[in-house]
N, C-alpha and C positions, 0 to 999 in steps of 0.2 A: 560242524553242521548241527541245526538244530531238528528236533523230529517237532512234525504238524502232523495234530489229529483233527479230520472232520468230523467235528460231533453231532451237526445237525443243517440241516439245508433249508430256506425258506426261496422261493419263488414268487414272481409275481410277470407276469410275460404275454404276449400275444396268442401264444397259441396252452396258455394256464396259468392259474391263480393262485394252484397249491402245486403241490409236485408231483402230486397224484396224476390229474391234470395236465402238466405237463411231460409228465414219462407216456404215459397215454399218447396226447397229439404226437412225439415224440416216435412210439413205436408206429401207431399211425400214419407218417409222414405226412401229417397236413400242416399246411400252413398258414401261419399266421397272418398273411399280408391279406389286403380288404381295403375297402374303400373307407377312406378317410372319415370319420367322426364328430372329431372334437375340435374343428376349425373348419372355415368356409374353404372351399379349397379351388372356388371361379376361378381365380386371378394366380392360379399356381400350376404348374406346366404337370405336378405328375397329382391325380389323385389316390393315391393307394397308398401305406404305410401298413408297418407289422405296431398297432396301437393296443395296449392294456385297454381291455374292454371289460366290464362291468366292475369294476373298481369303484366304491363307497366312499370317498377320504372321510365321509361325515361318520363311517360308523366306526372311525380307528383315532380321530381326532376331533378336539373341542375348535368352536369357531373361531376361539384368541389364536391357535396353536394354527389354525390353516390360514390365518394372515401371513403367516410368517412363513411358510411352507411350502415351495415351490410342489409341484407336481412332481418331478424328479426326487425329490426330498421325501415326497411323503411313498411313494414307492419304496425307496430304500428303506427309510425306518418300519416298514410293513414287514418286508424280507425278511430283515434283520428280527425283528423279534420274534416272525417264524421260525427261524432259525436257531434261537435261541429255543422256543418252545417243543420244537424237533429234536432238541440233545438233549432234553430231559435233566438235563444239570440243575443238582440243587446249588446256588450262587448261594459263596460266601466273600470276604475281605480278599482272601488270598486267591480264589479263582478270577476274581475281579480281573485285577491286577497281571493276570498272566493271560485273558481273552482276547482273541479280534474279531472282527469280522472282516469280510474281506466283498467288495463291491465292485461291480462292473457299471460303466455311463458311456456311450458314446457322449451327447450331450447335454450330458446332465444341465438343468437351470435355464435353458436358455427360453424357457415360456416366460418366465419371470426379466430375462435380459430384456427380450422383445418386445413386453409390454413396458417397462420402463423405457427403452427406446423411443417407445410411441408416443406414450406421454411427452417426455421430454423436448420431442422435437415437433412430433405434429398438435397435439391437443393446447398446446403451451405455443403457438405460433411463429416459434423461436423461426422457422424455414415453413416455406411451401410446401413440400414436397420432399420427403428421405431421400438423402446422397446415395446418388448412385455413383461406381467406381464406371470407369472407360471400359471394362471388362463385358459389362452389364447389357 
């Protein structure tokens, strides 16, 4: 068995943005769920979601870097170098090499799925209208 040390923690969440933040809402017990934001949500059966709210992508990445950068993506790399800046470690070769970090996603990427999806089949007039299953 191998021993894990938690060096440091970064956050980024519905209910905090540092960890501060979140121990806080946390001891608090408030929660994070709220009405939906960051998408029209007419034509969708629930409006509420637990959504990262006031998140900047523009002040943690350049414009080339958030082409490429799902929203899910640039959360995580936010965390993570919180995380890293949390453990106070001075990085060398060999800590490199023996670090992880360790992330949680329900669904991670799938804004970036959905909008290729869209493209692909409605704006591109490949179909009328997105396949619906018999479920649906």
């Amino acid at each position: 068995m191998r021993r894990v040390v938690v060096t440091g923690v970064g956050v980024l969440s519905a209910i905090g943005n540092t960890v501060a933040q979140f121990e806080e809402s946390l001891r608090a017990c408030r929660s994070g769920i709220a009405a939906i934001t960051q998408l029209d949500t007419s034509q969708l059966r629930f409006h509420n979601a637990a959504e990262v709210r006031g998140f900047d992508p523009a002040e943690h990445f350049s414009d080339s870097q958030l082409t490429w950068l799902d929203r899910f993506a640039q959360l995580g790399i936010v965390a993570a170098r919180a995380a890293i800046a949390d453990s106070g470690l001075t990085w060398n070769d060999q800590l490199r090499t023996r670090t992880g970090v360790i992330t949680g996603s329900c669904l991670g990427g799938m804004a970036t799925y959905d909008a290729h999806y869209f493209d692909f089949y409605h704006e591109k007039n490949r179909v009328t209208r997105p396949h619906r299953s018999r479920a649906s």
